[in-house]
C-alpha positions as CSV (number, residue, x, y, z in Angstrom):
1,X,-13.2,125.5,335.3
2,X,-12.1,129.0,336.1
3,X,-12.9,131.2,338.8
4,X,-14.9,134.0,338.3
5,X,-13.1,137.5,339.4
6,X,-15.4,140.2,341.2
7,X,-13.6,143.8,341.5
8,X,-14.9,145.9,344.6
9,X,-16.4,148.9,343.1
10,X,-17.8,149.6,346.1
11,X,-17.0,153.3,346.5
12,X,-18.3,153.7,343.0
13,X,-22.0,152.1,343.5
14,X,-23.7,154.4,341.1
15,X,-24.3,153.2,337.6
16,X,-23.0,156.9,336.6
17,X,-20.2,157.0,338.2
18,X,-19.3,152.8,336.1
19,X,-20.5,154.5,333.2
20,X,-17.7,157.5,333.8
21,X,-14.2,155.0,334.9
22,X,-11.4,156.1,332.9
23,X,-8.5,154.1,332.0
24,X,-5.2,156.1,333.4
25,X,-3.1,157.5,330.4
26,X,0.1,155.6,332.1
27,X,-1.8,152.4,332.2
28,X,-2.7,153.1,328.5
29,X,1.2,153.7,327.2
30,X,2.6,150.8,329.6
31,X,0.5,147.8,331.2
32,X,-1.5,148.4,327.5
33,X,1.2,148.6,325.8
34,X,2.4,145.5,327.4
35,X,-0.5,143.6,326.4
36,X,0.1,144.7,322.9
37,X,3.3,143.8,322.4
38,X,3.0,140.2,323.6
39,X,0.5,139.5,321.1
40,X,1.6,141.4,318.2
41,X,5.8,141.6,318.4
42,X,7.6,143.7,316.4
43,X,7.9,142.5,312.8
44,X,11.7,140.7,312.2
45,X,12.1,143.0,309.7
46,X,11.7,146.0,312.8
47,X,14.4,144.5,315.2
48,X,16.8,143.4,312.2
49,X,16.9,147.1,311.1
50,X,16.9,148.3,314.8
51,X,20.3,146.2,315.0
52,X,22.0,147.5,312.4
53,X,21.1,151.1,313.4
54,X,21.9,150.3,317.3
55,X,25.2,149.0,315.7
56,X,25.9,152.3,313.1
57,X,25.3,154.6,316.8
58,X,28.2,152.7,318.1
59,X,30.4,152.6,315.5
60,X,30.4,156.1,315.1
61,X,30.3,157.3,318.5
62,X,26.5,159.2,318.0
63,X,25.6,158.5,321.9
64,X,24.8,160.2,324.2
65,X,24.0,164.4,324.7
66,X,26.3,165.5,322.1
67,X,24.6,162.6,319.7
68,X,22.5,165.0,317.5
69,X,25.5,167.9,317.1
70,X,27.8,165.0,316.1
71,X,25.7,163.4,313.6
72,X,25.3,166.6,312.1
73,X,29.0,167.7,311.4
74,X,29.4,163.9,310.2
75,X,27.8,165.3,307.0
76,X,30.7,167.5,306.2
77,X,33.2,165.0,307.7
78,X,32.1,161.7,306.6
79,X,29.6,161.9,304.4
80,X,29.5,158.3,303.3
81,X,28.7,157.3,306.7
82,X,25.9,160.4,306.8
83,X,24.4,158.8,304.4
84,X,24.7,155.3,305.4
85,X,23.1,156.2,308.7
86,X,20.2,158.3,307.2
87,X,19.6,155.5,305.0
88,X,19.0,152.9,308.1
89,X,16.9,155.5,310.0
90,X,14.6,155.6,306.1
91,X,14.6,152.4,306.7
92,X,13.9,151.5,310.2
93,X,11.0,154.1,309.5
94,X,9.3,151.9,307.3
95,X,9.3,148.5,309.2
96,X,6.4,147.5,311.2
97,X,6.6,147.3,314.8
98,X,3.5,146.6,317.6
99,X,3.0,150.4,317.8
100,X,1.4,150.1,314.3
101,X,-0.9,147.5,315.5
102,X,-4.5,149.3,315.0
103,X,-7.7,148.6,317.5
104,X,-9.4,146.4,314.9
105,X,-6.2,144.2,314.7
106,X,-5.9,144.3,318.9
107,X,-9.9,143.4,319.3
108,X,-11.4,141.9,315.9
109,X,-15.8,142.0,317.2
110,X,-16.2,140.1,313.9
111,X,-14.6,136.8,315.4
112,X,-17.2,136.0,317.8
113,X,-15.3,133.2,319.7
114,X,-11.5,134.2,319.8
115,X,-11.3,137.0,322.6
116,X,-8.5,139.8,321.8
117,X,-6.6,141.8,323.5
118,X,-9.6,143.9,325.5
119,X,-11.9,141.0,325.8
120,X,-9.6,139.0,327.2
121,X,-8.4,140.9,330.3
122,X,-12.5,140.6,331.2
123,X,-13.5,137.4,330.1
124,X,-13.9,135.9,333.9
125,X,-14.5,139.2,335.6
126,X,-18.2,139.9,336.9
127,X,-19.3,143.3,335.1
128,X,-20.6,145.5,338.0
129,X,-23.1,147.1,335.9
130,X,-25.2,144.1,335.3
131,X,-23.5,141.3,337.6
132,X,-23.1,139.0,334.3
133,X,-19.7,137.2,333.3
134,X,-17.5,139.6,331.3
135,X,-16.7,142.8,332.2
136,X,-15.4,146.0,330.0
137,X,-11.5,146.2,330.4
138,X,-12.0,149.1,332.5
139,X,-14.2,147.4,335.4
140,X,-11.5,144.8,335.9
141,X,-8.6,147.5,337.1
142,X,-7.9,148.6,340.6
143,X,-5.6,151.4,342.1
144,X,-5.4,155.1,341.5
145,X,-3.0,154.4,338.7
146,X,-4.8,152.9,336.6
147,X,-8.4,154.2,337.2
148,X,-10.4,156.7,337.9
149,X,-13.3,159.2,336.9
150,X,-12.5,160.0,333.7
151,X,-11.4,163.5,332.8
152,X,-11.2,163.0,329.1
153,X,-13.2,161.4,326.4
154,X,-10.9,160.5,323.4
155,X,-12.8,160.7,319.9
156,X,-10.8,158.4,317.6
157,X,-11.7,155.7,315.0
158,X,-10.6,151.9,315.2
159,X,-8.6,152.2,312.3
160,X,-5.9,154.4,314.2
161,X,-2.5,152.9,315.3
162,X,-2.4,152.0,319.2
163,X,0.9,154.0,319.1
164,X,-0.5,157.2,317.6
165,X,-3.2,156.8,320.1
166,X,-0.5,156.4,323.3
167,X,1.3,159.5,321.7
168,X,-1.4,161.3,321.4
169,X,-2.3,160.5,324.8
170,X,1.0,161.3,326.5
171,X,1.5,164.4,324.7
172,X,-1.3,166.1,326.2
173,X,-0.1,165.5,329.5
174,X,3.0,166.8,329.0
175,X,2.1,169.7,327.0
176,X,-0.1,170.3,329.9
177,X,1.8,169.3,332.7
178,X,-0.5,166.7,334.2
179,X,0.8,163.5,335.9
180,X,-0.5,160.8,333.3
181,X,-0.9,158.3,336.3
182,X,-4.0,161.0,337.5
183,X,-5.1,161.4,334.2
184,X,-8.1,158.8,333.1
185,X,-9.3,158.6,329.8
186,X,-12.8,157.5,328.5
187,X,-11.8,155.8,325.2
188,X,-14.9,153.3,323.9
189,X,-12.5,150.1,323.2
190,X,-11.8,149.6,326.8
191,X,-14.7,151.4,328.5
192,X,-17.1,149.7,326.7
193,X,-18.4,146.0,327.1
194,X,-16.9,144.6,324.1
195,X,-18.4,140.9,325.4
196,X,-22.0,142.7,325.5
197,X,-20.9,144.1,322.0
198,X,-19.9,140.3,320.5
199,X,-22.6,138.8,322.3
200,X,-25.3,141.1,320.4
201,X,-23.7,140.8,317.5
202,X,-24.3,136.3,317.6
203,X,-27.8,137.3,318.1
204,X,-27.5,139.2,315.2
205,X,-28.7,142.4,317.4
206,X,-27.7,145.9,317.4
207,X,-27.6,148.1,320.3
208,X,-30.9,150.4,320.0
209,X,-29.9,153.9,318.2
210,X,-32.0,156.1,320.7
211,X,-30.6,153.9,324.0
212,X,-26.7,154.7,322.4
213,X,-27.1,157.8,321.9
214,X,-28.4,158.6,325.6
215,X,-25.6,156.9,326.8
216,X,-23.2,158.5,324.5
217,X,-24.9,162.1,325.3
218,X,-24.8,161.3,328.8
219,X,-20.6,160.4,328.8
220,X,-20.1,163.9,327.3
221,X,-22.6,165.9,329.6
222,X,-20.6,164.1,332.4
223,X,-17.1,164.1,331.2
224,X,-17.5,167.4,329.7
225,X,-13.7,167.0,327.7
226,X,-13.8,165.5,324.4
227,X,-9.9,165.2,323.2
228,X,-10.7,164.4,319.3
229,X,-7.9,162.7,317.2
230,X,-6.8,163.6,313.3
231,X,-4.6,161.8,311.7
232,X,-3.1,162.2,309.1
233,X,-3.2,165.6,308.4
234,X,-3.5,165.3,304.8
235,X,-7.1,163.3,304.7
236,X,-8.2,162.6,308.3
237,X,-9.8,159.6,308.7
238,X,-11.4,161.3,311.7
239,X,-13.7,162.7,309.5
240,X,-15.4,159.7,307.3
241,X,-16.5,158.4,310.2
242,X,-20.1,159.7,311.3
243,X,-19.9,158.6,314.9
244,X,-16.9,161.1,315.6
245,X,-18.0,164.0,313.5
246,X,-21.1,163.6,315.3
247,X,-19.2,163.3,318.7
248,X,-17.6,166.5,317.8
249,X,-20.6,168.5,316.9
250,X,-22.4,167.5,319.8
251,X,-19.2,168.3,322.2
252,X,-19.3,172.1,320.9
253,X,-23.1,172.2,321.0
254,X,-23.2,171.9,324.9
255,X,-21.7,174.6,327.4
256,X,-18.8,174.4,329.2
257,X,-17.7,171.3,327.2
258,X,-14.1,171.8,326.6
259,X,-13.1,170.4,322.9
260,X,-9.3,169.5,322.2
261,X,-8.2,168.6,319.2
262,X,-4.5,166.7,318.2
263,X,-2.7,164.7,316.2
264,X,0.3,162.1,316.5
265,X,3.6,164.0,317.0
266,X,5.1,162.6,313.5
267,X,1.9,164.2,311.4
268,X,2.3,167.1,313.5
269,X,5.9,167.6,312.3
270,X,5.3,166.9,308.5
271,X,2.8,169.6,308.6
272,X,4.6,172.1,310.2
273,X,7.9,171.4,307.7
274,X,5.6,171.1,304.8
275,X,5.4,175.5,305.7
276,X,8.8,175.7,305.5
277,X,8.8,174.0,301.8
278,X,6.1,176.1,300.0
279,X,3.6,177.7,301.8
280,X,0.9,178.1,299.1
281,X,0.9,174.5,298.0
282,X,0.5,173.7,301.8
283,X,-2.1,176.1,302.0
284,X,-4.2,174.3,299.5
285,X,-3.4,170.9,300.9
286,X,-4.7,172.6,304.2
287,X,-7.9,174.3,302.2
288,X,-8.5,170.3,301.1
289,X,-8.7,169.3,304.7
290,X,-10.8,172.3,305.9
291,X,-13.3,171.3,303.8
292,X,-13.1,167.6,303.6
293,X,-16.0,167.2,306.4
294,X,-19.0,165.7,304.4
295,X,-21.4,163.9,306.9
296,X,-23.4,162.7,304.2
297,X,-20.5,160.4,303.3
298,X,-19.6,159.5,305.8
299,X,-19.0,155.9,307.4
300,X,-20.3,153.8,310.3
301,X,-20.1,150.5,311.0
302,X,-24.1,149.8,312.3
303,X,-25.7,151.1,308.7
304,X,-28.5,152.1,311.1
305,X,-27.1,154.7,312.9
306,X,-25.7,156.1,309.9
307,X,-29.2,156.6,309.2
308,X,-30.0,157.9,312.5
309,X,-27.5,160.1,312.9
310,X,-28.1,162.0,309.3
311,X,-32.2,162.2,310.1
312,X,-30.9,164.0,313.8
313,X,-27.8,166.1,311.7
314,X,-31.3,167.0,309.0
315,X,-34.3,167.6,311.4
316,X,-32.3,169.1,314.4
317,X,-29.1,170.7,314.0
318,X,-29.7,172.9,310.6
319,X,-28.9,170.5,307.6
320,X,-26.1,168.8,306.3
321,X,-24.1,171.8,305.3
322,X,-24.2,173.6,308.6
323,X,-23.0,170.6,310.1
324,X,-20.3,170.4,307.9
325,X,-19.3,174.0,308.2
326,X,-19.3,173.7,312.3
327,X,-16.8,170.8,311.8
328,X,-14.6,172.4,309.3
329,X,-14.7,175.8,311.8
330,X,-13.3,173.5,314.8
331,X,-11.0,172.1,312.6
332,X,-10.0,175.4,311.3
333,X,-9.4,176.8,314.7
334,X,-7.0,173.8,316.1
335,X,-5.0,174.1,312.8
336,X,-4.6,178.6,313.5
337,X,-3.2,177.2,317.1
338,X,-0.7,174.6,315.8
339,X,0.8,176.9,313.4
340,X,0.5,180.1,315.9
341,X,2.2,177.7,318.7
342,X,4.9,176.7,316.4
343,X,6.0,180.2,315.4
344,X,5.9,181.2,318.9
345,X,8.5,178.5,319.8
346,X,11.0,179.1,316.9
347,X,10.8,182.8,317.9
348,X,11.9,181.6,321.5
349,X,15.1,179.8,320.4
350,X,16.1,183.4,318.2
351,X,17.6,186.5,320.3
352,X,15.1,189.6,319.8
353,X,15.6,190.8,316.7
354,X,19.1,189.1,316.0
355,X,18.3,187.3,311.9
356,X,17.7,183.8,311.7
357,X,17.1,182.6,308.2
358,X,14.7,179.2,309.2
359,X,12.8,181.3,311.7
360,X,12.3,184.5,309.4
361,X,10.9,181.7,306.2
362,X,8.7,180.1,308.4
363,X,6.9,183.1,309.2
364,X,6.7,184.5,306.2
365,X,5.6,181.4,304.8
366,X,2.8,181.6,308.0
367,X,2.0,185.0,307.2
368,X,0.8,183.7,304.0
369,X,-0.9,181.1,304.8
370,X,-2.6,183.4,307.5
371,X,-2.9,185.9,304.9
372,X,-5.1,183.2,302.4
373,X,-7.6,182.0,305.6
374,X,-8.5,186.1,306.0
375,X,-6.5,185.8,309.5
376,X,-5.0,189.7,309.0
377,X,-3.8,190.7,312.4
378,X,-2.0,186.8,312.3
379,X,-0.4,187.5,309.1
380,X,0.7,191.1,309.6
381,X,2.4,189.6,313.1
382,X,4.3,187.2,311.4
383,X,5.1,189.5,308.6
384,X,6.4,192.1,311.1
385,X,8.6,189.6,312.7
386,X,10.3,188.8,309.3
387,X,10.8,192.4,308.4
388,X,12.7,193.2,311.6
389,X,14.9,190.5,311.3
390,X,15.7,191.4,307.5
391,X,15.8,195.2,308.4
392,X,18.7,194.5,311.0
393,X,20.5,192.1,308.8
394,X,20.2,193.2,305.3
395,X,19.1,197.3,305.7
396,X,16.3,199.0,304.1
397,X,17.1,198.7,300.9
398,X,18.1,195.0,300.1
399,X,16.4,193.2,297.6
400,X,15.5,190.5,300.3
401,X,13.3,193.4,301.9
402,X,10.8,192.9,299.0
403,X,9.1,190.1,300.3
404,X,8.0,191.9,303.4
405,X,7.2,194.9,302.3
406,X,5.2,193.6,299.6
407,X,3.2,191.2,301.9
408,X,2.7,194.1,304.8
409,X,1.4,196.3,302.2
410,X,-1.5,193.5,301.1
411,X,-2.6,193.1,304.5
412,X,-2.6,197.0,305.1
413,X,-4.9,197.5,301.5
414,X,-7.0,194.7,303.0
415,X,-7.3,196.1,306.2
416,X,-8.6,199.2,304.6
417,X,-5.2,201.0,305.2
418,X,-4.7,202.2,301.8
419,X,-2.3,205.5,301.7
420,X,0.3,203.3,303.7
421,X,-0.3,200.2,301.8
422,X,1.0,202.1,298.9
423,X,3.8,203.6,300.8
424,X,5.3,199.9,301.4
425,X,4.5,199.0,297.7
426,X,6.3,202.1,296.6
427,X,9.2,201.0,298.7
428,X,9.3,197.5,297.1
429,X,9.1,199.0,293.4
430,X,12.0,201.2,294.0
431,X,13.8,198.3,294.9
432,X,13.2,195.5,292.2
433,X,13.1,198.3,289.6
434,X,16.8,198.9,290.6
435,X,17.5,195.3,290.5
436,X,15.4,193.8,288.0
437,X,14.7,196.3,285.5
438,X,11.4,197.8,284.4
439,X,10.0,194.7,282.4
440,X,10.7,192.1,284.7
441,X,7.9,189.5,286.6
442,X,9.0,191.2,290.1
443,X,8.1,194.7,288.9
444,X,4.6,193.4,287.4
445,X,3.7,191.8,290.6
446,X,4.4,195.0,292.7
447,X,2.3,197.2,289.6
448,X,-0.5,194.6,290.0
449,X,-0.6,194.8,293.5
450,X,-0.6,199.1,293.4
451,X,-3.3,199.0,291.3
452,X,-6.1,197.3,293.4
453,X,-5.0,199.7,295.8
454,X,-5.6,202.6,293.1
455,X,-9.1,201.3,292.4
456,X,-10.0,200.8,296.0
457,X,-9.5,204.7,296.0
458,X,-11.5,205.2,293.1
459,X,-8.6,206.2,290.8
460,X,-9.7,204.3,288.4
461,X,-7.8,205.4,285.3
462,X,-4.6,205.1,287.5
463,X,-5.3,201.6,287.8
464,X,-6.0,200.5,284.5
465,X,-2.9,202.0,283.3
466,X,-0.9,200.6,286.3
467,X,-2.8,197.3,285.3
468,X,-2.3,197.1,281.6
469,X,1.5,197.5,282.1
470,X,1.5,194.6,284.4
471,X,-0.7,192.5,282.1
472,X,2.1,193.3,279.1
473,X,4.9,192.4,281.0
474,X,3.1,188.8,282.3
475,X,1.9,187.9,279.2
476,X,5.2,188.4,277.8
477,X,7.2,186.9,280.3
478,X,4.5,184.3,281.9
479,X,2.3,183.0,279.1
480,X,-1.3,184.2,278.5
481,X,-2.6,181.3,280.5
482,X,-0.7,181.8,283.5
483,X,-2.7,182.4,286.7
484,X,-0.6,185.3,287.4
485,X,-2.1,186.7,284.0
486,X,-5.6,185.6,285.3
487,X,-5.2,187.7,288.4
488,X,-4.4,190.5,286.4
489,X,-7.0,190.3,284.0
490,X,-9.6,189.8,287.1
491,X,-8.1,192.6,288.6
492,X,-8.9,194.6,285.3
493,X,-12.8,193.2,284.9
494,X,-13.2,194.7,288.6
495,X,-12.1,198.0,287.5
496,X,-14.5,197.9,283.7
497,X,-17.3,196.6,286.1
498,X,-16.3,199.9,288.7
499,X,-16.6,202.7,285.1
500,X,-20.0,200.3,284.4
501,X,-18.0,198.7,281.4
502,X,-19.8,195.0,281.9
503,X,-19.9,193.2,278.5
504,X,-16.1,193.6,278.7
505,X,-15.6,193.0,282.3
506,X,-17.1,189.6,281.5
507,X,-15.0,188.8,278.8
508,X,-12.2,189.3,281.2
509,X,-14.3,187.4,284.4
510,X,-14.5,184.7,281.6
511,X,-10.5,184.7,280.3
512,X,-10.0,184.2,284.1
513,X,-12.6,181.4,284.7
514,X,-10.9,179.5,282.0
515,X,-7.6,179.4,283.7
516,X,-9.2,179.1,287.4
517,X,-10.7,175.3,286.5
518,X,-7.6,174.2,285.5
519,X,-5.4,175.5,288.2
520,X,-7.7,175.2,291.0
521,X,-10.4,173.2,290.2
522,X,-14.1,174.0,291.3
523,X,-13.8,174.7,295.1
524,X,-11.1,176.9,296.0
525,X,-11.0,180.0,297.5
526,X,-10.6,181.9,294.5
527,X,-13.1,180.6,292.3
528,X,-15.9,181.8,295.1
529,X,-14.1,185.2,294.7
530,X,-14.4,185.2,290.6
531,X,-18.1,183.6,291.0
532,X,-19.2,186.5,293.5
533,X,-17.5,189.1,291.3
534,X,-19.6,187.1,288.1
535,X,-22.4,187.7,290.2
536,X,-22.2,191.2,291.1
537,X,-21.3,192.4,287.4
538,X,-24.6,190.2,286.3
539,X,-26.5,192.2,289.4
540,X,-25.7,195.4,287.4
541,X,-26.8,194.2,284.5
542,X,-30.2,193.4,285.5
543,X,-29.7,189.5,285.3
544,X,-30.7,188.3,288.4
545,X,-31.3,184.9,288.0
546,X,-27.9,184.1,286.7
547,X,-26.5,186.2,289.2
548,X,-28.1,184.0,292.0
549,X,-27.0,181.1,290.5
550,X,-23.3,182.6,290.8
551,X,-23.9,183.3,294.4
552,X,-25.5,180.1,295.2
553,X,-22.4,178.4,293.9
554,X,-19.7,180.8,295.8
555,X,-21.6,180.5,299.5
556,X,-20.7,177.0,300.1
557,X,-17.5,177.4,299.3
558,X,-16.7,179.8,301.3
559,X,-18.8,178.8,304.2
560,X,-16.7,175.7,303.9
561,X,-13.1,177.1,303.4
562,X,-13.1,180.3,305.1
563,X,-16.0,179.4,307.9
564,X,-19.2,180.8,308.6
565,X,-18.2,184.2,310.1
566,X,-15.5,185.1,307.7
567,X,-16.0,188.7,306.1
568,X,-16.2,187.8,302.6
569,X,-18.8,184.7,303.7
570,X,-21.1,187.3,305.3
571,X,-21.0,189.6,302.2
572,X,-22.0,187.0,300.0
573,X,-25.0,185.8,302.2
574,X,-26.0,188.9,302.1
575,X,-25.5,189.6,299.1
576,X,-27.9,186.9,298.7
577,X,-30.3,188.0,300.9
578,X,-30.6,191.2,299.3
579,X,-31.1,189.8,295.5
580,X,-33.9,187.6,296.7
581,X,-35.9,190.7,297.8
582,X,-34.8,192.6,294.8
583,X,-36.1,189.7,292.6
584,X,-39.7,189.3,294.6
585,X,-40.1,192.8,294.0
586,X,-39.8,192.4,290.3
């Protein structure tokens, strides 16, 4: 027989206030942890390849402050043993260890009768919520420490790594120098009653939708912190599961309810190095995510509140795709303050204005990926950034000033600025002219760019002839089905459409559209450009249905990739409403 445990919760005798205990982010990465580890011990294969990289640190004498700096120069001076070493840390990177150990593996609820981890700890504890045996893990600490009100509610799925959740946890208390013993998390694995859960589940009961969703409505209203998870980066599993996308959406619908949104340190750092790489393939990895959110799709575990949840996301909150757009927006909005964060701190280590070749990529390779979300005042800052560093280093009239002065100018001609958008082109032709020649890709790029610039002012036979040259040299040197060629041959249709030339500006909107599916597929940012410039030429020509039908298939794009409030959004619902009263009129 075993004794039944009963925790005084006496100075917490409100149902609320049970309902609101937070498990201390310290207790979470240690006692936790603890737990963890005696039940699921690193894998052999973890502490055989620990050894040998413990062993390879010794050897070689790569202890201590000066570790880093040392392995380093080892490249140059021993590069068998660089190599050797960066093989063990590959491979010590790919064992298993207790961190990887997820929630479902720590707690299986589908094994009625073997407790884990969580339902353990409260097995012969008397809940204080309703005096029965088995109590959440929460309700069965004691001591400052280890809990307290909770100041966060984590949004997370059970599929996520215990270690990316302790990382996660950690990190924003350093980031924001809290004390992790003072700070108390909400997180539903060890707040809830998982033996309440289990024992529903034998009577082959779930918990009432409405009665969940009060409860879970009522955590948020009283926490009023909801610190949301993604992970990974590439395809967050975050977001196929309906419970925390709904979590999310109903976290930014209230007021005053702060929402914070992170990710495990080691996703965070492949993104940010993936900007470094190439910016534009990262951009459409990040476009992918942005618009990944599909509640309709997504996952639950109870098939019931799948249900629930959708009729609430269809009857009450504006539809499906509004829903999705408010998640991709939030989303959108954490990624702009990772990547703004990051250039901040590799400007830090740099002295003003002295060149620093990693730190002047990365925010060029920013600027465009600031430049492709509509962010122009984000882009030209980065872009100003590189250009001082290039103009001390290089001068003026280096070849390496191109890039810069080419990228300020498309932000200027967007911004409206047009006279000195051409003023940096100019600069940037002179330049590769003098270098590359007249025919060369570099010179048809800058030509290409100079013209939009040219038809934005009207001067449209300027920019056909500006245009035409470009389109010579690109087909010549690119290929007629390269999408450099599309752009130009877009770029052309605009002007045709502009002189009221539409049968052969849709020839060219069509060349283009033939090139976009296979390079970008059906939802990209450019193909809602091409369909709303479709759609406009189509306007002119008195076709309105196949013009709405153009529009129709551009808005949720763009709601979706570039958010509800973007610029080029707006125009297009517009555009939209406008065409509708043209039509009922007809």
């Amino acid at each position: 027989k075993t004794d039944l445990v009963v925790i005084d919760h006496s100075t917490r005798s409100k149902k609320e206030d049970l309902d609101l205990l937070g498990v201390s982010v310290h207790h979470v990465a240690n006692t936790f942890m603890y737990l963890v580890r005696a039940k699921h011990p690193d894998s052999a294969e973890l502490i055989d390849a620990q050894r040998k990289y413990n062993e390879a640190l010794e050897k070689y004498d790569l202890i201590g402050e000066e570790a880093e700096i040392k392995f380093i120069e080892l490249e140059t001076q021993d590069n068998e043993a660089f190599e050797y070493i960066s093989g063990l840390i590959a491979d010590l990177e790919t064992k298993p260890g207790s961190e990887d150990t997820t929630i479902y593996q720590i707690e299986d609820l589908r094994d009625h009768d073997t407790n884990g981890i969580i339902r353990e700890k409260g097995k012969d504890t008397i809940c204080p919520i309703d005096g029965e045996k088995g109590a959440a893990y929460v309700h069965t600490l004691q001591g400052d420490d280890h809990v307290g009100p909770a100041s966060i509610m984590i949004s997370y799925t059970w599929g996520y790594s215990i270690g990316d959740i302790v990382d996660v946890l950690t990190n924003y208390c350093t980031s924001n120098g809290l004390n992790p013993k003072k700070v108390y998390v909400w997180i539903c694995c060890l707040c809830n009653n998982q033996h309440r859960v289990v024992e529903m589940k034998k009577r082959k009961e779930d918990i009432p939708f409405e009665e969940f969703h009060k409860v879970f409505h009522g955590r948020v209203t009283g926490i009023r912190h909801v610190l949301a998870m993604m992970s990974p980066w590439t395809k967050p599993e975050y977001l196929t599961r309906v419970w925390c996308i709904f979590e999310l959406f109903t976290a930014s619908m209230m007021e005053d309810c702060k929402i914070t949104i992170e990710m495990p340190e080691r996703e965070r750092e492949d993104f940010l190095e993936g900007l470094d790489e190439d910016a534009l393939i990262h951009a459409d990895k990040l476009f992918s995510v942005l618009s990944s959110t599909d509640v309709e799709s997504a996952e639950a575990s109870v098939l019931s509140d799948r249900e629930n949840i959708l009729s609430i996301v269809k009857n009450e909150t504006g539809g499906c795709d509004q829903f999705n757009t408010t998640i991709n927006g939030l989303v959108r909005t954490w990624v702009m303050r990772l990547i703004k964060d990051a250039a901040r701190s590799r400007l830090d280590d740099v002295v003003d204005g002295e060149y620093d070749e990693d730190c002047a990529i990365f925010h060029q390779c920013v600027g465009i990926l600031f430049q492709r979300l509509g962010e122009l005042e984000s882009a030209m800052e980065m872009y100003q950034v590189e250009l001082k560093m290039k103009v001390k280093k290089f001068g003026s009239d280096h070849l390496r000033m191109t890039y810069p002065l080419n990228n300020i100018a498309i932000v200027l001609k967007n911004q409206g600025k047009y006279e000195e958008a051409l003023e940096y082109y100019t600069k940037a032709l002179i330049i590769n002219e003098k270098k590359y020649g007249r025919e060369s890709v570099e010179v048809a790029t800058t030509l290409n760019n100079m013209g939009i610039v040219y038809r934005l002012q009207g001067e449209y036979d300027k920019a056909i002839d500006i245009y035409n040259r470009a389109l010579v040299i690109r087909e010549e040197k690119l290929g007629p089905d390269h999408i450099k060629t599309a752009h130009t041959h877009m770029n052309i249709a605009i002007v045709l459409d502009n002189q009221e030339m539409y049968d052969e500006a849709m020839e060219k909107y069509n060349t283009v559209l033939s090139i976009y599916k296979k390079e970008y597929g059906h939802h990209s940012v450019e193909m809602a450009r091409l369909l709303n410039n479709m759609a406009r030429n189509l306007v002119m020509q008195g076709k309105y249905e196949d013009a709405m039908e153009n529009y129709q298939l551009s808005l949720p794009i763009q709601e979706k990739l570039l958010g509800m409030d973007n610029q080029d959004t707006v125009n297009t619902r517009n555009n939209i409403a406008i065409l509708k009263e043209e039509m009922q009129t007809k």
